[in-house]
N, C-alpha and C positions, 0 to 999 in steps of 0.2 A: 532505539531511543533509551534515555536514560531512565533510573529511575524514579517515579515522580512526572513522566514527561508524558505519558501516553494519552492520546488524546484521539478523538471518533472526528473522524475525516470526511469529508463529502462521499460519495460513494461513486462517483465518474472519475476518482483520486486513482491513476495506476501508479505504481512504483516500478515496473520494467523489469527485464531481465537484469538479475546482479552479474556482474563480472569482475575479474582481481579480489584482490587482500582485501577491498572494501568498497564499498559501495555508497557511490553520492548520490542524493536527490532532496530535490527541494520543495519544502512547503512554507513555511514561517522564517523558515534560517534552510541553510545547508545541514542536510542530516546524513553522518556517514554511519555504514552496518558492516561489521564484520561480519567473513564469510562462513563462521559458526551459523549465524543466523539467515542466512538465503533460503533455506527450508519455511519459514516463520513468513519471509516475503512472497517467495513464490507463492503458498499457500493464502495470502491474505486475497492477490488478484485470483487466483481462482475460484477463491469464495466469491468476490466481486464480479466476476464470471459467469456462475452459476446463479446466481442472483439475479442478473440479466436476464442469464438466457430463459429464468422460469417466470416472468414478467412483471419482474420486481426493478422499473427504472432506477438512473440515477436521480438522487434530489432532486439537480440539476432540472429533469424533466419531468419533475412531477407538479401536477397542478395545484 
């Protein structure tokens, strides 16, 4: 994301395995990530991950 652009996302939000020169995915718009930053993606689902796994639902599921 640009900057100026960063913004706190649902927490059931994956962004996936990146692959290629870039990587698309969609929230608000189409958001493409150079593959400088795949370390920054991978790393955010794994927070998202562990998060989970230590019984911290998504928004989505919390009352």
């Amino acid at each position: 994301m640009g900057r100026g652009e960063a913004r706190r996302l649902p927490r059931d939000c994956w962004f996936g395995r990146p692959t290629g020169l870039y990587y698309e995915f969609e929230l608000d718009r189409t958001h493409r990530v150079h593959r400088q930053w795949y370390p920054e993606v991978n790393a955010a689902d794994q927070a998202l991950r562990e998060m989970q796994s230590h019984g911290n639902p998504p928004e989505s599921e919390q009352s």
